[in-house]
KOLKOLSE-263570 format. One record per residue: x, y, z of N, C-alpha, C in turn; residue in one letter. Coordinates in steps of 0.001 Angstrom, whole numbers, plus 524288, in hexadecimal, padded with zeros to 5 digits. Each point is the difference from the previous one (the first is absolute). Example, Ala and Ser with C-alpha at 12.3 -4.5 7.8 and 13.67 -1.06 7.14 Angstrom:
833867E9C681E787FC86804A68000080384804B080000A7FEA28041A7FD3080334804A68003C7FCFE80442802DAS
//
This chain:
055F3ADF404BAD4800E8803C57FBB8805A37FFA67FE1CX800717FFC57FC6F804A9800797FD6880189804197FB4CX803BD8030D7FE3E803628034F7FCFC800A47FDA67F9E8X7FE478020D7FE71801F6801907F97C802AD802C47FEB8X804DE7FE467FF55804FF8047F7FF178003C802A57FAE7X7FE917FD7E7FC528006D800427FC137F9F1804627FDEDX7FC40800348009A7FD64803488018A7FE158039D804C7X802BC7FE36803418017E804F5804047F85F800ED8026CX7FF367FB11800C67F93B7FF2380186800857FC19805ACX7FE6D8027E8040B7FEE17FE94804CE7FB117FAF07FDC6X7FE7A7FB4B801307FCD57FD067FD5B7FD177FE95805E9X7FAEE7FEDA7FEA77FEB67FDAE804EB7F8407FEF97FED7X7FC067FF84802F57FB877FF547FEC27FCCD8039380062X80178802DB803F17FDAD80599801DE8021F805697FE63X803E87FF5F800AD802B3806067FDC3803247FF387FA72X80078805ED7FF4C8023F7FEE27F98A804C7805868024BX8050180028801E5801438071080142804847FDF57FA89X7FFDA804177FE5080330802467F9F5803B88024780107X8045D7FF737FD8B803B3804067FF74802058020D7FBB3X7FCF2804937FC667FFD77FFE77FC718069D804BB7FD9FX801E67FEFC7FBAB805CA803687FEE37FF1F8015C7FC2AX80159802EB800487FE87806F97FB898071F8008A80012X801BB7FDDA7FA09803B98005480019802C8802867FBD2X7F985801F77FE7B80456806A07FBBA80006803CF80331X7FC89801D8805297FFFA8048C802E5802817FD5D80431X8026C7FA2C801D08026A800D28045A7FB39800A680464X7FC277FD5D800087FD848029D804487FD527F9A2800ECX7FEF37FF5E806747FDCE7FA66800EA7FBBA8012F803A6X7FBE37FC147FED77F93F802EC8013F7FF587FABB801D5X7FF98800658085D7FDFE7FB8D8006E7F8F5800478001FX7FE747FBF28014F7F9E37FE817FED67FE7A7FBA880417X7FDED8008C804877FD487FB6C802577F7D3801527FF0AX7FED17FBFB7FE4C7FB327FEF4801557FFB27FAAF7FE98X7F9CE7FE40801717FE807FA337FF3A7FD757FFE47FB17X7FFAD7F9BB7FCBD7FDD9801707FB2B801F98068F7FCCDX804188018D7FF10800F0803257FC727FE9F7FFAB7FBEFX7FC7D802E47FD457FEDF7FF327F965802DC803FC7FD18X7FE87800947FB5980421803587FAC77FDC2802A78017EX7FCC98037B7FFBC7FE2980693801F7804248013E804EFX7FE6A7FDF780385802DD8007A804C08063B802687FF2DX802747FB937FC0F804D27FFEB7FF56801858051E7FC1FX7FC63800517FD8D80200807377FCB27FF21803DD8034FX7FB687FFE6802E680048803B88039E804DF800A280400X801EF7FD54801F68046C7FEE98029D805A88028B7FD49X7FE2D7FF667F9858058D7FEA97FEDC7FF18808177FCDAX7FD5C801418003F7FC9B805C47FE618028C803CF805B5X7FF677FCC5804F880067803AB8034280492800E480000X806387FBA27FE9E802CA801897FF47802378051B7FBFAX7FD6C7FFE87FC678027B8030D7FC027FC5D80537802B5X7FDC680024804C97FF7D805CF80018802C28030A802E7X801E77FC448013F806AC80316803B980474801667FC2CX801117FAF97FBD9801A0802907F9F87FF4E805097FE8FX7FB577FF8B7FEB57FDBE803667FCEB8026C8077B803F8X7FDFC7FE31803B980107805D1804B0806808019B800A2X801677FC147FE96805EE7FF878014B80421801447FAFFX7FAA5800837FCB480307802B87FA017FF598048C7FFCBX7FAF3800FB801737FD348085B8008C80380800CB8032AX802AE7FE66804898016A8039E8036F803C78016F7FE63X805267FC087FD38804497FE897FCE780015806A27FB79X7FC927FE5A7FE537FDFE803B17FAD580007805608011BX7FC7880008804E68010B8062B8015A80377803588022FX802DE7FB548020B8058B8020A80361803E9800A57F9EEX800EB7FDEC7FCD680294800EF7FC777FDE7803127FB41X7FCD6801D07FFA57FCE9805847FDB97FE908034F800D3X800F8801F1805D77FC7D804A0801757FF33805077FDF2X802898014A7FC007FE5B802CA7FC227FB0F7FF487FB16X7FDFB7FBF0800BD7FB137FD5F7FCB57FC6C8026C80174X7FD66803AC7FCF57FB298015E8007F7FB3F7FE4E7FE6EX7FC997FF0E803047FA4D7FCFD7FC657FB99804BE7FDCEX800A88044E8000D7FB34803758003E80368804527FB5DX7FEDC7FF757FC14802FD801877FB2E7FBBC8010A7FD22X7FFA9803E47FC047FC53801777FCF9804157FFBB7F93CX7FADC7FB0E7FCB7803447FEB17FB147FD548029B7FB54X8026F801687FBC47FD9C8034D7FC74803937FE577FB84X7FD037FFB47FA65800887FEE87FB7D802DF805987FDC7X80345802E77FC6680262803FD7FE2A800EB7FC5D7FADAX7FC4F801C37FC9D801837FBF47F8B2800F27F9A380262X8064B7FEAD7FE1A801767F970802A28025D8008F8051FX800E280474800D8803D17FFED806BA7F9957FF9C803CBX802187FC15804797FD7B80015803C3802A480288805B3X7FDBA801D8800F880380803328057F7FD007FE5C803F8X8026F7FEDF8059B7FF0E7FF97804A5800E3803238026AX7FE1C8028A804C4802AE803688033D7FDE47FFE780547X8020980344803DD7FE318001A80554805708003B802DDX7FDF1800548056980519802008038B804877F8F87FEC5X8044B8003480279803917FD077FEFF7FD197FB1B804DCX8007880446805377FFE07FCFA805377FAE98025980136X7FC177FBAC801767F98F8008C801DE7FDC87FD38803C2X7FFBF8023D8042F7FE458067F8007580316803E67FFE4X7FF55803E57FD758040A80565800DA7FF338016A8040EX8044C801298034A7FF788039E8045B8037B8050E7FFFDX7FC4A80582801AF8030C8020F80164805EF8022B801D3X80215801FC7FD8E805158007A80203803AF7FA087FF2FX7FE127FD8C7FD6F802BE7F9847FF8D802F38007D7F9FBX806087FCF97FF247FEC1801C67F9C47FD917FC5E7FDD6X8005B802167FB7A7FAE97FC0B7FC32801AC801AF7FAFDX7FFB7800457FC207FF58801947F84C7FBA47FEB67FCA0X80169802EB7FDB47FC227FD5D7F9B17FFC77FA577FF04X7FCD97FCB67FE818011C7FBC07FE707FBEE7FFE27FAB6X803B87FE6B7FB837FD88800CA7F8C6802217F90C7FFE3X7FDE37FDF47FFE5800A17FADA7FCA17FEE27FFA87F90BX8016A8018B7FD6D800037FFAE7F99B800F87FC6C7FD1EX7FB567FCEE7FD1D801517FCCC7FC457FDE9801D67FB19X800E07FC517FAB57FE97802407FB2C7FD3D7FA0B7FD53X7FB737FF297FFB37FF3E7FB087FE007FFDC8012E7F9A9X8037E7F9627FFA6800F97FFD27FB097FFA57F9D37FE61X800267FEB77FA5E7FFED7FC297FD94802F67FB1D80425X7FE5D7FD0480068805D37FBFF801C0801C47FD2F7FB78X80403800E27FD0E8026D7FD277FCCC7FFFA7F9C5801CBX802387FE018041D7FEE67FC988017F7FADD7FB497FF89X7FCD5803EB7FF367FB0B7FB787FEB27FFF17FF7D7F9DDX801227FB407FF837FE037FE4C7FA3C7FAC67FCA180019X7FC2A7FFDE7FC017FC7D7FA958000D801577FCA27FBC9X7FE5D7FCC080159801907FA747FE007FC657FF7D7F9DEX7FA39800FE800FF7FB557FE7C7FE2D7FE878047B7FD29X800407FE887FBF97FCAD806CF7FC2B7FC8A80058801B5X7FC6D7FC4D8017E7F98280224801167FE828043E804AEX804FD7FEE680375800DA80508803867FEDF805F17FE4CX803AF7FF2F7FD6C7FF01805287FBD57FBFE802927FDDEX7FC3E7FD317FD4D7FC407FF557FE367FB9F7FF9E80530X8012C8005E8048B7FDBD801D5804AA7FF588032180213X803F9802517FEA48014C8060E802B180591800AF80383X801247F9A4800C8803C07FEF9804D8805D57FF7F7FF3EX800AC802977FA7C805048006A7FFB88047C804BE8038CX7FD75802E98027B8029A805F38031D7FF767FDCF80569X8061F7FF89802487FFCF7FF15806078021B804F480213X7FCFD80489802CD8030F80238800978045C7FFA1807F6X8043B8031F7FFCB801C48001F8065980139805BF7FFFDX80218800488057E800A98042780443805CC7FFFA7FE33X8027D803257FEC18059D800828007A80279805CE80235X803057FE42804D98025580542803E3802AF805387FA2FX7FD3C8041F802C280298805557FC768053480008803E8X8057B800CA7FC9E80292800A6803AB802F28041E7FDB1X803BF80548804618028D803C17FE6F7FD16805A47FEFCX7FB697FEB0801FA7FD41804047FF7F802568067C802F7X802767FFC68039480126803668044880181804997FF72X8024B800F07F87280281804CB7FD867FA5A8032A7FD2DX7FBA17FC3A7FEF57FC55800EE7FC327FB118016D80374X7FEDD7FE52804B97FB81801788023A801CE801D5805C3X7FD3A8032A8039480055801348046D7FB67801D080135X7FE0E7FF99805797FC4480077803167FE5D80686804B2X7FC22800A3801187FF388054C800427FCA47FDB9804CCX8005B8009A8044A7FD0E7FE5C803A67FDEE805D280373X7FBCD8002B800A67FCF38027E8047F7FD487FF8480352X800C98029E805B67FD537FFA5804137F8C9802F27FED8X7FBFA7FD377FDE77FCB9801EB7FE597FC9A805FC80367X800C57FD2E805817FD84803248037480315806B87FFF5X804F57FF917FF50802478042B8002D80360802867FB5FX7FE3F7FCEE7FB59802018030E7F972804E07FEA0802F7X803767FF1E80111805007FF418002F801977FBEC7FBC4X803678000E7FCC0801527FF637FBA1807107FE267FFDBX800BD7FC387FD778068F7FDE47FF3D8008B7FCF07FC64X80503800AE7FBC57FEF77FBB57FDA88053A7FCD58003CX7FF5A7FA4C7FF448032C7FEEB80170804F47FA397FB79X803D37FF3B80080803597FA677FB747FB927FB0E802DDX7FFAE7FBE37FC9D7FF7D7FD048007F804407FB0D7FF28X802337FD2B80350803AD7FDCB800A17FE1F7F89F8004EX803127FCE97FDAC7FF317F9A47FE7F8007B7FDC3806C7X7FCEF7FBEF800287FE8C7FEC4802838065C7F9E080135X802EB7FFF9801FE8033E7FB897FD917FD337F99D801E7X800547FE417F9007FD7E7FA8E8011C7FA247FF3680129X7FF89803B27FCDF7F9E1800357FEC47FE6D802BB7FB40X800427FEA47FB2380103802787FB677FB958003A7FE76X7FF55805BC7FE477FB8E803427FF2F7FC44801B3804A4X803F9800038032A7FE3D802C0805ED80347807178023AX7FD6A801D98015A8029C8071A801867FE487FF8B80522X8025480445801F97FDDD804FE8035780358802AF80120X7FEEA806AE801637FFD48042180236800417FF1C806B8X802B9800018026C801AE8005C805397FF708043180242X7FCCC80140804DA7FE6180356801A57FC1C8015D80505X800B280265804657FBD17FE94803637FCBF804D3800FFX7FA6F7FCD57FF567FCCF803BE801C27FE398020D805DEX7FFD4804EA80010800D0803C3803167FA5F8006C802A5X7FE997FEE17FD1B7F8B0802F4801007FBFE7FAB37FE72X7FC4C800448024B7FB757FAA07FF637FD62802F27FD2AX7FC997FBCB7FD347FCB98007C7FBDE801747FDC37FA94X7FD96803267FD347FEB57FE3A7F9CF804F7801347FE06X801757FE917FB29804C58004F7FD907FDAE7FFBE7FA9DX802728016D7FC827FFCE7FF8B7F991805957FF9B7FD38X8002D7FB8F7FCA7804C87FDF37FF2C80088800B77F92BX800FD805AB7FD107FF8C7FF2B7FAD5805727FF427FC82X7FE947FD857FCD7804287FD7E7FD6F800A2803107FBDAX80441801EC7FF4A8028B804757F999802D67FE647FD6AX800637FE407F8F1803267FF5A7FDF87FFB17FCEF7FB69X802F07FD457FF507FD997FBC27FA9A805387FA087FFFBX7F96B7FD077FE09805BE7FAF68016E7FB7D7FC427FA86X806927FEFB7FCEB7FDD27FC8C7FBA57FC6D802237FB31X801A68070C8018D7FC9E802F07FA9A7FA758019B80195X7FD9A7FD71804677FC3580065801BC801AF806668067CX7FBBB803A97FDEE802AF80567802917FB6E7FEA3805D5X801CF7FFA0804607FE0A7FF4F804E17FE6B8050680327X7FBDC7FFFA801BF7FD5380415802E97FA967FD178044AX801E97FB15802A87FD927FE68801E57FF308020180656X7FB2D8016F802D88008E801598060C7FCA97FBD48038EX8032D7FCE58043F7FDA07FDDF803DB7FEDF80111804C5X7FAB38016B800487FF85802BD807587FDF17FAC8803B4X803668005B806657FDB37FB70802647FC728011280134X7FB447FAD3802FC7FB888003F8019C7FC397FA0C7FE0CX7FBF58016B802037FE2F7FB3C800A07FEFA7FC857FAC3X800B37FBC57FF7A8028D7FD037FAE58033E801837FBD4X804B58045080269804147FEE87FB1E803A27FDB080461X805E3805B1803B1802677FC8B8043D7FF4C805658044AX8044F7FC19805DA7FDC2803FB803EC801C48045C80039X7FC81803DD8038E801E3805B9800DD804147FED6804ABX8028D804FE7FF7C803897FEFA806577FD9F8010E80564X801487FD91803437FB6D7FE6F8053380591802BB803FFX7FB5B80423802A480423802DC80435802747FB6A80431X8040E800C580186802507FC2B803D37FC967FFEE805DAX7FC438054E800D27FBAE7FD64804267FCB17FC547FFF6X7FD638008D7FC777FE5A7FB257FC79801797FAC180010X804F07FD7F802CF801FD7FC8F8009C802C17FDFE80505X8016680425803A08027F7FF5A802327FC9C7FE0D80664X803657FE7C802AE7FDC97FB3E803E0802CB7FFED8051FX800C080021803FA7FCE5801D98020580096806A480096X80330800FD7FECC80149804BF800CD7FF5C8042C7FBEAX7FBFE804D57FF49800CD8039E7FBC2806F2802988001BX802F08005A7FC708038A8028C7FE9B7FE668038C7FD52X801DA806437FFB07FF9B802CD7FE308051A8003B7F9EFX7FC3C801477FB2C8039F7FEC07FA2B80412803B780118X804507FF817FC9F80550803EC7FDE77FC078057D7FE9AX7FAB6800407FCA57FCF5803277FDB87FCBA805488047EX7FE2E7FAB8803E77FCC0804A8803CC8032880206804EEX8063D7FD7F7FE408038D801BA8050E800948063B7FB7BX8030B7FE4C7FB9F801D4805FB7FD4D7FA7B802CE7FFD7X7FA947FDF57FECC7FC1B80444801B4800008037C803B9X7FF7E7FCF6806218008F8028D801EC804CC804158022DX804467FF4A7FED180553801407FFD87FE6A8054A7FB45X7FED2800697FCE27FE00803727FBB67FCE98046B80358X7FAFE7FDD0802057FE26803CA801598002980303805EEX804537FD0E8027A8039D8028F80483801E6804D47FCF5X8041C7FE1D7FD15802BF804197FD9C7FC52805177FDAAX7FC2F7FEFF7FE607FDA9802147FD487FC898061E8050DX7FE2D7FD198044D7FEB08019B80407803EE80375803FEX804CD7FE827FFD78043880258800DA80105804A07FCA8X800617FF127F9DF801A9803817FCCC7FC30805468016CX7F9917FD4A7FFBC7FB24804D08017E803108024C8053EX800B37FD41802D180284802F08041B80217803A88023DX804BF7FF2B7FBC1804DA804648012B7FEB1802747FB63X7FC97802227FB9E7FD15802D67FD8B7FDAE80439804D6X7FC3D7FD49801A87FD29801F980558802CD803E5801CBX803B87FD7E801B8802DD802438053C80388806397FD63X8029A7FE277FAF7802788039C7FC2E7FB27804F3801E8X7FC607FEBE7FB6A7FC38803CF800A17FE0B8045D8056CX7FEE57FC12803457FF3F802A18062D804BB801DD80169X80477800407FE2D8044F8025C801EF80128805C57FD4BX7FE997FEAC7FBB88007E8054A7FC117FBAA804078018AX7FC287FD56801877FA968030C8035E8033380386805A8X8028F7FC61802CD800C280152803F7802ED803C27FE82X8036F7FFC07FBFD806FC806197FF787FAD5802A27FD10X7FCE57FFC47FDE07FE50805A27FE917FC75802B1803F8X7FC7A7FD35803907FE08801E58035E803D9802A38043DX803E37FE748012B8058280172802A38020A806067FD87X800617FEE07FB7F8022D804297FC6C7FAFE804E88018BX7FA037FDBB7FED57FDE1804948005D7FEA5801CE8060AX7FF7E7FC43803637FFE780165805A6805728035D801CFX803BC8000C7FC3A8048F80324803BC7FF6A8051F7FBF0X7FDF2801347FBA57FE70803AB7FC027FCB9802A7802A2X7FCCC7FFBF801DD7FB918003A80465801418051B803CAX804E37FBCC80446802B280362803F88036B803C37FDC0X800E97FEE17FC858049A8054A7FD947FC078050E7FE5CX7FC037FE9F7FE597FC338046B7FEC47FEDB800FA804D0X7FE267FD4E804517FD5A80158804C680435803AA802C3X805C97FD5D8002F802D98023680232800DB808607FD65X801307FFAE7FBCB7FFDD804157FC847FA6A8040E80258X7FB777FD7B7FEF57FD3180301800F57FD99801DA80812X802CC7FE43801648014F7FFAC80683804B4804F97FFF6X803117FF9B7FDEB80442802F67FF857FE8C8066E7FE53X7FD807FFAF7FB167FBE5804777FF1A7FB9C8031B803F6X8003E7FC91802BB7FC0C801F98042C801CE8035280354X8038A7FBCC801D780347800B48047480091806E67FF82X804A7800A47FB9F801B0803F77FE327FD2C805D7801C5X7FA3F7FDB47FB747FB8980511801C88001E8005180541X7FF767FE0D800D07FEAF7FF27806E9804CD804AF80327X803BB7FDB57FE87805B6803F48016D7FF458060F7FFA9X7FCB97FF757FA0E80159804B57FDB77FA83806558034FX7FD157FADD801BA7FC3E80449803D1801BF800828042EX
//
């Protein structure tokens, strides 16, 4: 057997082993079998790029973790709005904000056609997505805890380096449903749009038991619960006790009211008694 340097091919009658170079990703995929055919060799050269491929998601998510996938999108005239929590899953007591992604589709100047007959097609209008930006003086957001009418509203603030991106910063306190309504007007167009989470728009907030492993932790929420209704049990308390005390000085008051009459009328007796 002898070497092919120049193609980098082990040569021989029986074996064929490859050494194949992937030299836009930098990545080298060896290959032994006998008789290798072209199927063989994409498959081979496929399994590489799925370590690629994994090695970009992971890349991706470590440098976005604010990317949410579970967003609910809605048409308003030409503005399209996105929304949903910032960071998903919401958790409890974690912070998190509003997240409004806003665009306004419009003409692209940019597209010209070449060909009148385009025109005469229908295919002269390209339209795009272009970021609303500066919105933050003109609209603001009104968020509620649905389960408990609790109500806030809140600025919506630019997202930096992500244009035509917001949110409202803020952590929720309480699990469940949320409703995220939007007040105001942007581009002449007057906004009164409301988004509640749930199943196919984005998520509700998921109590931190719900997640946690191995150990239940008790939330910031059901520590001040119960801390609430200590106090609260305490307060009945010394109510209680107030009360049974004021019981006790008047029963006192009238038990010695009592002996002063008893005494008085002992004294009266007495007297007669003398006087025979």
């Amino acid at each position: 057997m002898a070497w092919n340097r120049q193609r980098w091919v082990k040569t021989g009658p029986y074996s064929l082993p490859l050494l194949t170079t992937c030299r836009q990703h930098k990545l080298i995929f060896w290959e032994r079998s006998n008789y290798m055919n072209g199927f063989q060799l994409i498959l081979s050269f496929l399994a590489g790029y799925r370590l690629l491929i994994l090695s970009c998601s992971v890349v991706f998510v470590l440098a976005f973790p604010g990317f949410a996938l579970a967003h609910e999108g809605r048409m308003v005239g030409n503005l399209k709005f996105d929304v949903g929590f910032l960071n998903e899953p919401a958790l409890e007591g974690e912070q998190n904000a509003v997240y409004l992604r806003l665009t306004k589709i419009v003409e692209d100047p940019a597209h010209v056609h070449s060909h009148a007959h385009d025109d005469a097609k229908g295919d002269g209008h390209h339209q795009v997505e272009e970021p609303v930006k500066r919105i933050q003086s003109k609209l603001e957001v009104q968020v509620t805890h649905i389960e408990s009418s609790v109500s806030q509203s809140m600025r919506l603030t630019p997202i930096i380096n992500r244009p035509g991106s917001y949110q409202s910063v803020f952590i929720p306190t309480a699990p469940g449903a949320y409703r995220f309504r939007f007040l105001g007007e942007v581009d002449g167009v007057n906004i009164d749009e409301s988004f509640e989470s749930g199943q196919g728009t984005f998520d509700t907030v998921v109590g931190l038991k719900d997640v946690q492993f191995p150990l239940k932790i008790a939330s910031s929420r059901e520590i001040e619960g119960v801390t609430r209704a200590t106090r609260d049990a305490a307060r009945v308390a010394t109510t209680d006790a107030a009360e049974a005390r004021s019981l006790a000085i008047g029963a006192l008051a009238v038990g010695g009211l009592g002996l002063i009459v008893a005494g008085i009328g002992l004294g009266y007796v007495m007297k007669g008694m003398n006087k025979k």
